[in-house]
mmCIF file as gemmi writes it, N, C-alpha and C atoms, coordinates in Angstrom:
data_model
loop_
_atom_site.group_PDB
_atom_site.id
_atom_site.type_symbol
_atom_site.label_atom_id
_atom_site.label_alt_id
_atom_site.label_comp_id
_atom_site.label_asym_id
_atom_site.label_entity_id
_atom_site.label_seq_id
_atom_site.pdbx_PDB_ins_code
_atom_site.Cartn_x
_atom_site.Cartn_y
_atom_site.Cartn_z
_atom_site.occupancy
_atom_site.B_iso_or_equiv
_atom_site.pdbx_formal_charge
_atom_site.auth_seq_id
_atom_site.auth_asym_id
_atom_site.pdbx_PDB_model_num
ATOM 1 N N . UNK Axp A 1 ? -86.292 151.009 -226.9 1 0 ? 1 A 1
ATOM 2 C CA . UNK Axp A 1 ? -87.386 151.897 -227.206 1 0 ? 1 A 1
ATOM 3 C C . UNK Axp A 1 ? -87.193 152.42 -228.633 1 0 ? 1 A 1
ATOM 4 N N . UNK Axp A 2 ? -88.554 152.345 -229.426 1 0 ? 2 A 1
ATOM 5 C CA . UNK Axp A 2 ? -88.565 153.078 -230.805 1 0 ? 2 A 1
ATOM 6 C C . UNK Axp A 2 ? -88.612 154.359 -231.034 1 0 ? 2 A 1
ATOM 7 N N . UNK Axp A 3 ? -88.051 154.844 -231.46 1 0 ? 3 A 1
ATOM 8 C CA . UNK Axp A 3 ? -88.57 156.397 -232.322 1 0 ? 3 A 1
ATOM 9 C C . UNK Axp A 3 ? -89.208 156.827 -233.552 1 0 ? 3 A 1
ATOM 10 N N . UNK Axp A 4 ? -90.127 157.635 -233.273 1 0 ? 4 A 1
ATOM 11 C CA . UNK Axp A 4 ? -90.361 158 -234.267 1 0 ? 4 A 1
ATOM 12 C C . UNK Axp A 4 ? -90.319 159.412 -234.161 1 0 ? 4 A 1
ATOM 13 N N . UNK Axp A 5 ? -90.427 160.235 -235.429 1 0 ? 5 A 1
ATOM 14 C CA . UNK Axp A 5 ? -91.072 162.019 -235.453 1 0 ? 5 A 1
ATOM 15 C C . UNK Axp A 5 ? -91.923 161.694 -235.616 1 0 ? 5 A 1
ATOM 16 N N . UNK Axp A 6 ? -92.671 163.444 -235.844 1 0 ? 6 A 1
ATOM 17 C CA . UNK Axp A 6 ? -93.678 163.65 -235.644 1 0 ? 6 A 1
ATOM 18 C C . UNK Axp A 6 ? -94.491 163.451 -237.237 1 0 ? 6 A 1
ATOM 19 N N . UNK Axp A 7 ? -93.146 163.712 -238.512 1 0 ? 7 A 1
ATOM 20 C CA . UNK Axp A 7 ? -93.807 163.875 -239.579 1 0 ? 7 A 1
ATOM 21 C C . UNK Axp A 7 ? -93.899 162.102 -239.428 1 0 ? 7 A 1
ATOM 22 N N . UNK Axp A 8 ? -93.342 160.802 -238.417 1 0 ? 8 A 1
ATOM 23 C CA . UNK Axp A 8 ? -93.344 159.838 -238.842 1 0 ? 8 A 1
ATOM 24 C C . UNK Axp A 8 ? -94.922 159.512 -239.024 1 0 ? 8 A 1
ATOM 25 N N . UNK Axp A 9 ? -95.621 159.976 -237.579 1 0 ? 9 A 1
ATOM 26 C CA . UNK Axp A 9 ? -96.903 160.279 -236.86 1 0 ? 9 A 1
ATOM 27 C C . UNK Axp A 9 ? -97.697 160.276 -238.064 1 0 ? 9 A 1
ATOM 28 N N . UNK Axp A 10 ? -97.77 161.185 -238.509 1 0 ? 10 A 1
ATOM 29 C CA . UNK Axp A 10 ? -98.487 161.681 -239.736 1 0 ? 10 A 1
ATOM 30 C C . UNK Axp A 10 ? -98.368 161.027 -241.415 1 0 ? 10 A 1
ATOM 31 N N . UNK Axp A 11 ? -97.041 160.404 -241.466 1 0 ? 11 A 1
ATOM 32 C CA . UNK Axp A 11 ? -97.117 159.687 -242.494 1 0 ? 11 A 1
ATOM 33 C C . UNK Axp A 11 ? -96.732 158.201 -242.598 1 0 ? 11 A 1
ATOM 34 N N . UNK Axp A 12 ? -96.568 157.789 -241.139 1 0 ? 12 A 1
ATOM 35 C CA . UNK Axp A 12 ? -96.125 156.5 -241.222 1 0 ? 12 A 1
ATOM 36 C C . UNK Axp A 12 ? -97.13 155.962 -240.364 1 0 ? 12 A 1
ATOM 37 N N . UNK Axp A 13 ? -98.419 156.201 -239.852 1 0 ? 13 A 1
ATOM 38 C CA . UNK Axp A 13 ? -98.767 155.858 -238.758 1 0 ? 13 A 1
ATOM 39 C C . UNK Axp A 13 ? -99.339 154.875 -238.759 1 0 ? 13 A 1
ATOM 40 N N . UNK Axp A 14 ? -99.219 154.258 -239.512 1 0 ? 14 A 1
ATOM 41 C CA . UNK Axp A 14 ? -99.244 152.279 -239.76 1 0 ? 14 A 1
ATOM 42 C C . UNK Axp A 14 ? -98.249 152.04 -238.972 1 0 ? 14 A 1
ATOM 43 N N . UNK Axp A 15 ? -97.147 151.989 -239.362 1 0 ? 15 A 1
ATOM 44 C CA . UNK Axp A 15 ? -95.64 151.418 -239.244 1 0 ? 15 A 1
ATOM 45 C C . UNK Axp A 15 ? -95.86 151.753 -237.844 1 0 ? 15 A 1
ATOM 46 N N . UNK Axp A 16 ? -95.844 152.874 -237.055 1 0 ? 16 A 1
ATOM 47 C CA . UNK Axp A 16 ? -95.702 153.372 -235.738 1 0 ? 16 A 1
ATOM 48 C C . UNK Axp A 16 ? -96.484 152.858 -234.584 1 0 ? 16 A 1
ATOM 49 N N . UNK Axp A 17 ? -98.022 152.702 -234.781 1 0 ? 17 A 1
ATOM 50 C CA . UNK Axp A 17 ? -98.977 152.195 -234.424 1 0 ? 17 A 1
ATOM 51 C C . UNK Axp A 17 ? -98.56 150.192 -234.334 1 0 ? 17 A 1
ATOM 52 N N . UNK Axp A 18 ? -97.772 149.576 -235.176 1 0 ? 18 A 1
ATOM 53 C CA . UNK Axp A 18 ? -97.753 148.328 -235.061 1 0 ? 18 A 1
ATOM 54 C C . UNK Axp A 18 ? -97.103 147.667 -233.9 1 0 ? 18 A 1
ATOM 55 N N . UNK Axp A 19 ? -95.621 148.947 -234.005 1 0 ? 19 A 1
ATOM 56 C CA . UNK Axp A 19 ? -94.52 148.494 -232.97 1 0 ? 19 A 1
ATOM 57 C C . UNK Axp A 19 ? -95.386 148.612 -231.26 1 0 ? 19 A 1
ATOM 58 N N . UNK Axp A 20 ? -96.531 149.823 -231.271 1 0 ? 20 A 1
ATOM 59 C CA . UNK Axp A 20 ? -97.244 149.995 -230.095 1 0 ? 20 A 1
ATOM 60 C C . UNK Axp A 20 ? -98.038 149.01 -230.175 1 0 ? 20 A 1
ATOM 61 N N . UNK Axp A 21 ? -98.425 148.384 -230.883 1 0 ? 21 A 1
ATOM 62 C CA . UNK Axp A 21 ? -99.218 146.788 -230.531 1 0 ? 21 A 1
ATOM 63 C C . UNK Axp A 21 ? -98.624 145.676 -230.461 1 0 ? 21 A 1
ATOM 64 N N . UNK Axp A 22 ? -97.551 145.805 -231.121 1 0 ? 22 A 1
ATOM 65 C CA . UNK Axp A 22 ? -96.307 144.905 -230.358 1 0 ? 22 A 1
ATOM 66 C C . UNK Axp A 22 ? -96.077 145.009 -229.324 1 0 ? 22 A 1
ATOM 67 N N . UNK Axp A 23 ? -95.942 145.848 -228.262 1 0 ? 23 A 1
ATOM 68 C CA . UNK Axp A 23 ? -95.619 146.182 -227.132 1 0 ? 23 A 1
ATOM 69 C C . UNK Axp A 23 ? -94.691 146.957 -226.783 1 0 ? 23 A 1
ATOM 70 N N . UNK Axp A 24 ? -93.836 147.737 -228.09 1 0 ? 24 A 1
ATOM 71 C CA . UNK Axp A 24 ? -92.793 148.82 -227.798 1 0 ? 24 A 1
ATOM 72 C C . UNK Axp A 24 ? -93.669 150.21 -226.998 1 0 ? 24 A 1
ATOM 73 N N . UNK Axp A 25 ? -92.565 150.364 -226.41 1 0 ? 25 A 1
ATOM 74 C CA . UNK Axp A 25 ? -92.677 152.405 -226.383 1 0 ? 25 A 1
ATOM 75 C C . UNK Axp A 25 ? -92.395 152.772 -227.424 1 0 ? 25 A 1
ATOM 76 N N . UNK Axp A 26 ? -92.751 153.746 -227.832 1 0 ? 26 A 1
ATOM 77 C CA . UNK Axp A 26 ? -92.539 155.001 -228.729 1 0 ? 26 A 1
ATOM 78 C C . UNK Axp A 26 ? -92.122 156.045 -228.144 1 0 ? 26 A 1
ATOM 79 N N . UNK Axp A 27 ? -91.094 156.684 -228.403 1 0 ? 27 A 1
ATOM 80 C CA . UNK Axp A 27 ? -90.11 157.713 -228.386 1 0 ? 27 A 1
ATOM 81 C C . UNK Axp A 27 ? -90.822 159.093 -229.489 1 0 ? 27 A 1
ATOM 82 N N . UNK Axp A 28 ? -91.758 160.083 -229.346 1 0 ? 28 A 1
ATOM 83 C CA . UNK Axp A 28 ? -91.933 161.003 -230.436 1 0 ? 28 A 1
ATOM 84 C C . UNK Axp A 28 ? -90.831 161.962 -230.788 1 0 ? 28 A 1
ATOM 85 N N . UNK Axp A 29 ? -89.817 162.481 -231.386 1 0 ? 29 A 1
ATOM 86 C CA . UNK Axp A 29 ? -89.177 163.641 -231.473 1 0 ? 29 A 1
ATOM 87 C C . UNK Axp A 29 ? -89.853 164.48 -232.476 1 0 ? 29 A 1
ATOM 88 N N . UNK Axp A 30 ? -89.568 165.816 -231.936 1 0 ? 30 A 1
ATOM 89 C CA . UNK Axp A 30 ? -90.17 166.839 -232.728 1 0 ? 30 A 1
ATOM 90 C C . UNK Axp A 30 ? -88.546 168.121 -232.693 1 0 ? 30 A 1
ATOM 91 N N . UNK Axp A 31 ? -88.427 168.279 -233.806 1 0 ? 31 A 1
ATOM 92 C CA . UNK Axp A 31 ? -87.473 169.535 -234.156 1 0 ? 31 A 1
ATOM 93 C C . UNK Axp A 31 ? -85.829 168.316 -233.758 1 0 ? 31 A 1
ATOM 94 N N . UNK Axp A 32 ? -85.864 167.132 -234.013 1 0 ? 32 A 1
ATOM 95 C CA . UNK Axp A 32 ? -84.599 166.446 -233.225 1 0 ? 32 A 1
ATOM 96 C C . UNK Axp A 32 ? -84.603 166.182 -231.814 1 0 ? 32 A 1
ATOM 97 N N . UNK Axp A 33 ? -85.833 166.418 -230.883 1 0 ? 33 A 1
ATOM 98 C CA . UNK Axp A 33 ? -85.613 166.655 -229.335 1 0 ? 33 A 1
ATOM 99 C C . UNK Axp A 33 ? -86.806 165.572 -229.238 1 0 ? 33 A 1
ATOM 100 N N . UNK Axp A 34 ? -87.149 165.05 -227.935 1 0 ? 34 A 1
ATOM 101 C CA . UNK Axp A 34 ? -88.001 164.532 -227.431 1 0 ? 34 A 1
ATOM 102 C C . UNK Axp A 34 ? -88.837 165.069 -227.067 1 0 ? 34 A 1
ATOM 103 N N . UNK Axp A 35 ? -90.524 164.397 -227.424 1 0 ? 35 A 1
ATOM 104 C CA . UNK Axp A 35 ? -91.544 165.476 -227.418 1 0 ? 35 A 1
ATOM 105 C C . UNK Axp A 35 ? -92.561 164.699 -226.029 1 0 ? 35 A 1
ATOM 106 N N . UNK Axp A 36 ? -92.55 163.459 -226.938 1 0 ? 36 A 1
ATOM 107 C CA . UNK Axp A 36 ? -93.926 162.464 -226.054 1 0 ? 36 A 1
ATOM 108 C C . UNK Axp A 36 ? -93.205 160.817 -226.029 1 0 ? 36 A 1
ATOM 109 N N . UNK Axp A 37 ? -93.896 160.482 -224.966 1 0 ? 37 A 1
ATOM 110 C CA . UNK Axp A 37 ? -93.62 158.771 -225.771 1 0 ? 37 A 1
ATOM 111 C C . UNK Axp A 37 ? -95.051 158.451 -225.961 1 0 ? 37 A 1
ATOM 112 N N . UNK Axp A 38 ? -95.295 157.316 -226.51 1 0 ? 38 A 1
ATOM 113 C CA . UNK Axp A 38 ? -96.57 156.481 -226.394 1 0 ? 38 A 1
ATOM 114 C C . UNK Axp A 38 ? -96.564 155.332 -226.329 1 0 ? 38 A 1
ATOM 115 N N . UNK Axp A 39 ? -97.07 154.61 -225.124 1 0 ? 39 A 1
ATOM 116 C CA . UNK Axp A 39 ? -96.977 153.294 -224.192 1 0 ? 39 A 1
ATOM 117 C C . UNK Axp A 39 ? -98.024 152.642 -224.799 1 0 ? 39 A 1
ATOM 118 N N . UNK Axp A 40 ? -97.815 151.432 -224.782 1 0 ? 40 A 1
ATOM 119 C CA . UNK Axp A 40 ? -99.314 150.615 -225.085 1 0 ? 40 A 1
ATOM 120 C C . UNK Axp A 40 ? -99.828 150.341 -223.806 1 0 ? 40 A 1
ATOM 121 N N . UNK Axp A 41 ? -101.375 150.047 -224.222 1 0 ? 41 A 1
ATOM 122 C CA . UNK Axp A 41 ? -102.588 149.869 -223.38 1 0 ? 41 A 1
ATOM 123 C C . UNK Axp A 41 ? -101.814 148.7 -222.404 1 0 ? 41 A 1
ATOM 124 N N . UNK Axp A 42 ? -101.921 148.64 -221.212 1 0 ? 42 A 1
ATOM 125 C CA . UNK Axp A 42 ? -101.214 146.919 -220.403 1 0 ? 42 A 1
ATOM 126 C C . UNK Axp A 42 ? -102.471 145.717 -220.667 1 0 ? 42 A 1
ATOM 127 N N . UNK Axp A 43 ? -103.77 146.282 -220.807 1 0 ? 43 A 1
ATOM 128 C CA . UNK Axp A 43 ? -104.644 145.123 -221.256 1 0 ? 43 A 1
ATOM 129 C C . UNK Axp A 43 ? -105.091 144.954 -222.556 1 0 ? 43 A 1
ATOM 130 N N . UNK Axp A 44 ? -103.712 145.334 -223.592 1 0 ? 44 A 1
ATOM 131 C CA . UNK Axp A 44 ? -103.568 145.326 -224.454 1 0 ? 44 A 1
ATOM 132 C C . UNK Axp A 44 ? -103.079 144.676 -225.168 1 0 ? 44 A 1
ATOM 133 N N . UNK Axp A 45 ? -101.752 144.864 -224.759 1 0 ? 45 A 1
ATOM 134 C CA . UNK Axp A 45 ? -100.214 144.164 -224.955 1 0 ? 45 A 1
ATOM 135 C C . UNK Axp A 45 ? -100.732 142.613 -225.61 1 0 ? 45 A 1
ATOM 136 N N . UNK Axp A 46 ? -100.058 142.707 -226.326 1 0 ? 46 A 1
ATOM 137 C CA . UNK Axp A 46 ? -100.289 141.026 -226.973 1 0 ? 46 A 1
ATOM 138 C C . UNK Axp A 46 ? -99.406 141.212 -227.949 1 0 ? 46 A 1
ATOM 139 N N . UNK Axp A 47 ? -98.345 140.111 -228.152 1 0 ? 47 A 1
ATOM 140 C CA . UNK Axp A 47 ? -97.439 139.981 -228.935 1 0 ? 47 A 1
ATOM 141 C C . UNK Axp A 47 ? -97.7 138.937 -230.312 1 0 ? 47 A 1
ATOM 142 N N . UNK Axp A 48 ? -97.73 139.264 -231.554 1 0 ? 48 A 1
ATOM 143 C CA . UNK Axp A 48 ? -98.005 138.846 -232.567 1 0 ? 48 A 1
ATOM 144 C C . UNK Axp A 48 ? -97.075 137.172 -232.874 1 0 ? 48 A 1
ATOM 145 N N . UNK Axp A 49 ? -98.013 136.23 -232.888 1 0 ? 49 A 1
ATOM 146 C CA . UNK Axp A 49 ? -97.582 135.114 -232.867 1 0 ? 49 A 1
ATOM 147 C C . UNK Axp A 49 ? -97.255 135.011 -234.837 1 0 ? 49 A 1
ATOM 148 N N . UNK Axp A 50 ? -95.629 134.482 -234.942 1 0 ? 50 A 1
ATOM 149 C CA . UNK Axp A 50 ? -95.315 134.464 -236.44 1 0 ? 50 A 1
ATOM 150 C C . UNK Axp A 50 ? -95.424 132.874 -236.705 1 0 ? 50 A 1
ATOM 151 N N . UNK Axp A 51 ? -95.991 132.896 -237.893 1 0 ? 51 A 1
ATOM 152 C CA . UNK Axp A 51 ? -96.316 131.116 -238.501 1 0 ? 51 A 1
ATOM 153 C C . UNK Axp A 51 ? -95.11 130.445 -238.257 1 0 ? 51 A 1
ATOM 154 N N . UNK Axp A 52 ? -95.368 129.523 -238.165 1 0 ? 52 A 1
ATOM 155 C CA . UNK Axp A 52 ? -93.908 128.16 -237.869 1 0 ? 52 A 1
ATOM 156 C C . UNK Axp A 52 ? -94.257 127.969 -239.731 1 0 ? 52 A 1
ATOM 157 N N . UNK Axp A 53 ? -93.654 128.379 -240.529 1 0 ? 53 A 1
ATOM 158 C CA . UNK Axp A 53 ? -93.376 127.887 -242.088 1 0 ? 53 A 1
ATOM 159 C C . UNK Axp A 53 ? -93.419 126.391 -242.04 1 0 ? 53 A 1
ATOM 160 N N . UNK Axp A 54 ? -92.122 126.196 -241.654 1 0 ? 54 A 1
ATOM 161 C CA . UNK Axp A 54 ? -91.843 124.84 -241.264 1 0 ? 54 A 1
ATOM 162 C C . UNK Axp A 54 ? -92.504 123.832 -241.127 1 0 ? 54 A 1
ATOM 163 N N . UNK Axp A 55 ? -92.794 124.036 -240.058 1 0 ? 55 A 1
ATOM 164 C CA . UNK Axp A 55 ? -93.84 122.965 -239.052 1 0 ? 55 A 1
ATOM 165 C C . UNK Axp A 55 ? -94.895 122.95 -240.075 1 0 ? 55 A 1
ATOM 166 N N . UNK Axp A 56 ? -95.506 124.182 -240.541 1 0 ? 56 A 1
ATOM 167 C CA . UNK Axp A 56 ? -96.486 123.653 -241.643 1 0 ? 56 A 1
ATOM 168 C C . UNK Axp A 56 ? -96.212 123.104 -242.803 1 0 ? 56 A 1
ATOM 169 N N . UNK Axp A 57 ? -95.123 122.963 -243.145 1 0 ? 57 A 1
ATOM 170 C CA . UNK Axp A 57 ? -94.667 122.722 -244.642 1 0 ? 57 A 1
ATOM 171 C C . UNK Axp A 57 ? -94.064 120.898 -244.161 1 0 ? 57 A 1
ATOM 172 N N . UNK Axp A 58 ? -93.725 120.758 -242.739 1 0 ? 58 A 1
ATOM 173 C CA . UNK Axp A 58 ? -93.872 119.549 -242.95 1 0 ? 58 A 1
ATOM 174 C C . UNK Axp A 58 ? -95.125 118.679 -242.365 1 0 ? 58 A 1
ATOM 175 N N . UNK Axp A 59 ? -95.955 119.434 -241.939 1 0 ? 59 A 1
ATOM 176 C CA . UNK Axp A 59 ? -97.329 118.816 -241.837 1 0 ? 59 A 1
ATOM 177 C C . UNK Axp A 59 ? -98.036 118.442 -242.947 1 0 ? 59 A 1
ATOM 178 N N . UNK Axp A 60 ? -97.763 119.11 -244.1 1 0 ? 60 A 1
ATOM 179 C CA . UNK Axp A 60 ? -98.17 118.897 -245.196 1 0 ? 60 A 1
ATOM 180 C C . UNK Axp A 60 ? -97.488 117.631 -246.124 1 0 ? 60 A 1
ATOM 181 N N . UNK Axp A 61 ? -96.385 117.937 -246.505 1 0 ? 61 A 1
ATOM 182 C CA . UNK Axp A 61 ? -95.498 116.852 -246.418 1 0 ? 61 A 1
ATOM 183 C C . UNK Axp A 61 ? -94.784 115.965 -246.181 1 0 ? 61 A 1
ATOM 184 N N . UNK Axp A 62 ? -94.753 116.068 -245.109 1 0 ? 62 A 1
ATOM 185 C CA . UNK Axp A 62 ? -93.689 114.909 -244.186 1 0 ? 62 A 1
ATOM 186 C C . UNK Axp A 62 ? -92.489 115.263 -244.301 1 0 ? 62 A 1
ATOM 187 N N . UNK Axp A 63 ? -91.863 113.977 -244.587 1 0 ? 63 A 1
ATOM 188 C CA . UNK Axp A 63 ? -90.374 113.896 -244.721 1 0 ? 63 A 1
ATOM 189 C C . UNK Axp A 63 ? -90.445 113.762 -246.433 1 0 ? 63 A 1
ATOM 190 N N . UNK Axp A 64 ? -91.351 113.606 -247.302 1 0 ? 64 A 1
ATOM 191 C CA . UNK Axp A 64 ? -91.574 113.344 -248.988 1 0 ? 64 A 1
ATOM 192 C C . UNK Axp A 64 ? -90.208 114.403 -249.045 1 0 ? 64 A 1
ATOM 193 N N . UNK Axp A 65 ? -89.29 113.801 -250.403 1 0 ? 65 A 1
ATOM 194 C CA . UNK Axp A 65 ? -88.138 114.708 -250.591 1 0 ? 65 A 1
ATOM 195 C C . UNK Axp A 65 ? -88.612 114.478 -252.447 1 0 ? 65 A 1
ATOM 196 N N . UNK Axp A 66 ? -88.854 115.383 -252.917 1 0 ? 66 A 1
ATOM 197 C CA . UNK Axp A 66 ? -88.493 115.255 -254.647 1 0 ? 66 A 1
ATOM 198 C C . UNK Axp A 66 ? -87.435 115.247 -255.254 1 0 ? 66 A 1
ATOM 199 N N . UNK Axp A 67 ? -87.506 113.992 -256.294 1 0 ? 67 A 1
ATOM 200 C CA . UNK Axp A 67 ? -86.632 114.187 -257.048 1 0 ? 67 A 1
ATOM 201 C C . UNK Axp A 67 ? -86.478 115.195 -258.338 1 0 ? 67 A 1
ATOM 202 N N . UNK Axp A 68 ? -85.28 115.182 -258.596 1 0 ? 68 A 1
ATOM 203 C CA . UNK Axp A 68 ? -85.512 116.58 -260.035 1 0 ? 68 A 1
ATOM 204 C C . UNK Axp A 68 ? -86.882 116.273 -260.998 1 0 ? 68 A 1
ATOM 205 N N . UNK Axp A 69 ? -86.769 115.163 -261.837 1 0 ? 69 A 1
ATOM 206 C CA . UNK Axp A 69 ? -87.52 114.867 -262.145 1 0 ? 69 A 1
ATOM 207 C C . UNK Axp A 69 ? -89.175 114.845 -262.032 1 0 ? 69 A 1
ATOM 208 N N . UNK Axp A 70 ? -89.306 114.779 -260.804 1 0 ? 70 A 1
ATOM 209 C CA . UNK Axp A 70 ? -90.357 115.025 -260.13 1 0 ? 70 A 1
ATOM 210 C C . UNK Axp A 70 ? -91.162 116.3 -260.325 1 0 ? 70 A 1
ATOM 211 N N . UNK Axp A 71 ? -89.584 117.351 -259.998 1 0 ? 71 A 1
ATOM 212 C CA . UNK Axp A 71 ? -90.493 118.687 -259.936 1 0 ? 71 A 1
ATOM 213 C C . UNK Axp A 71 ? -90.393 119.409 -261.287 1 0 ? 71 A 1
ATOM 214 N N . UNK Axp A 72 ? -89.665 118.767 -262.344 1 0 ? 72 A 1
ATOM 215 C CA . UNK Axp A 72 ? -89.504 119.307 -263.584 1 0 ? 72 A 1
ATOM 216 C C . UNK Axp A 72 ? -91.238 119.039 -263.83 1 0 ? 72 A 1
ATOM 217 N N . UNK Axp A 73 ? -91.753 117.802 -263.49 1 0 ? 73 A 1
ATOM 218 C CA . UNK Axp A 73 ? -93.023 116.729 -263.808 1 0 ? 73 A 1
ATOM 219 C C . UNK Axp A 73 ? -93.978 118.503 -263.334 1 0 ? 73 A 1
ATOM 220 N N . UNK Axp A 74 ? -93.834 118.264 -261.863 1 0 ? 74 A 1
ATOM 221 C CA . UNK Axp A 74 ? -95.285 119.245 -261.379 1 0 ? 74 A 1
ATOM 222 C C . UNK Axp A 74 ? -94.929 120.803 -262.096 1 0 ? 74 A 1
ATOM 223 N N . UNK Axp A 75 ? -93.821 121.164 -262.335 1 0 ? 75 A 1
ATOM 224 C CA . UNK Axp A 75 ? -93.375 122.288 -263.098 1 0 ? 75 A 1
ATOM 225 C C . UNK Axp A 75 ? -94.251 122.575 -264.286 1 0 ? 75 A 1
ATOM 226 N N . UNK Axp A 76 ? -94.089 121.419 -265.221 1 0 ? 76 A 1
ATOM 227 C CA . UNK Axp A 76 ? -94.412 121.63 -266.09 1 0 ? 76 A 1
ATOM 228 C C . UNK Axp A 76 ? -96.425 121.531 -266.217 1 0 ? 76 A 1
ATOM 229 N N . UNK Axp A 77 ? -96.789 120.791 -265.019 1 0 ? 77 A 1
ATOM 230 C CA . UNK Axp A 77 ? -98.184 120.8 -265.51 1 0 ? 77 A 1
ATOM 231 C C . UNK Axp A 77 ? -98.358 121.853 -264.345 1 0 ? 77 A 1
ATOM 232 N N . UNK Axp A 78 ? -98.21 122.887 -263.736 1 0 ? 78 A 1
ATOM 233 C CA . UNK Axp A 78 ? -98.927 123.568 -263.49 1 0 ? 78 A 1
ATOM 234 C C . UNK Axp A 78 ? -98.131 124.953 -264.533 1 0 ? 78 A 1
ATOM 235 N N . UNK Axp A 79 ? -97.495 124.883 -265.099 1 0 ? 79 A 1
ATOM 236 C CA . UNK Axp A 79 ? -97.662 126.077 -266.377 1 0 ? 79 A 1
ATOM 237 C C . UNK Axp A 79 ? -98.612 125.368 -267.636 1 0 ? 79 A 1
ATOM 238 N N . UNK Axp A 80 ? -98.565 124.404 -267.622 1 0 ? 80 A 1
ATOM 239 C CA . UNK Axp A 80 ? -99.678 123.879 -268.421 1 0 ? 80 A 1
ATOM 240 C C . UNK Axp A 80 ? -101.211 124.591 -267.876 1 0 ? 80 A 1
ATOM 241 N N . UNK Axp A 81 ? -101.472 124.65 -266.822 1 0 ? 81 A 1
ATOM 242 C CA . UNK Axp A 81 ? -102.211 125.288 -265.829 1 0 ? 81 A 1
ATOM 243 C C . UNK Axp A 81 ? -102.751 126.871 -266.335 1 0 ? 81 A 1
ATOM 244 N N . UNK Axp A 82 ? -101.679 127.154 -266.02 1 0 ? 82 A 1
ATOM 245 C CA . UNK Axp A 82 ? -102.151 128.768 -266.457 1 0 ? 82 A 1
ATOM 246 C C . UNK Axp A 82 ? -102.438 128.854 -267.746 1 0 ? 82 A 1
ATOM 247 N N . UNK Axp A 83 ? -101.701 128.72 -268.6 1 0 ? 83 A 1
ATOM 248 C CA . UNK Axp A 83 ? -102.272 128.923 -270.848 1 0 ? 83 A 1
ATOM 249 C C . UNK Axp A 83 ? -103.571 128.384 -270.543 1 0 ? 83 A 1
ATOM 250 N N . UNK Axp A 84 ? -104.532 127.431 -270.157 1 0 ? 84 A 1
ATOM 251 C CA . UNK Axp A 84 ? -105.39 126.897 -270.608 1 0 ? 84 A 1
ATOM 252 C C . UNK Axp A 84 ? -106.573 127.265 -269.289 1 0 ? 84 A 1
C-alpha cells in the first residue's frame, strides 16, 4: 500500500491519483498519523499496459544489425537534415 499526505493530496495529485488507477490503495497521513485510505473504483481497476520497446524495434527492423560505417552514413545525413 502507498502513502501519501495530505499536502501530497494537494500538490501532487497527479502522482497520487495514477497509483489509484493503477490499482494501489492509498494510505492518506495527516500530522504523521493515518487519516483515510483511497481504494480504486473495482469497475475500474485496469492496469496500464507498458510498450514492448523491443518487440517494436524489432518489428521494424528485424534482425538488420549496422555497421559503424553505416551509422556514421545515417548520422551524418540526418544532421545534414536539420541546417537545411
Amino acid at each position: 500500500m502507498k502513502t501519501a499526505t495530505v499536502a501530497d493530496l494537494r500538490n501532487q495529485f497527479r502522482r497520487v491519483s495514477s497509483w489509484i488507477e493503477d490499482g494501489e490503495t492509498v494510505q492518506i497521513l495527516k500530522q504523521g498519523k493515518p487519516f483515510a485510505q483511497l481504494v480504486p473504483n473495482v469497475g475500474r481497476r485496469q492496469t496500464r499496459k507498458k510498450p514492448d520497446v523491443l518487440a517494436r524495434l524489432k518489428e521494424i527492423w528485424g534482425t538488420k544489425t549496422f555497421s559503424e560505417k553505416e551509422v556514421a552514413a545515417m548520422r551524418a545525413a540526418e544532421l545534414e537534415g536539420e541546417e537545411g
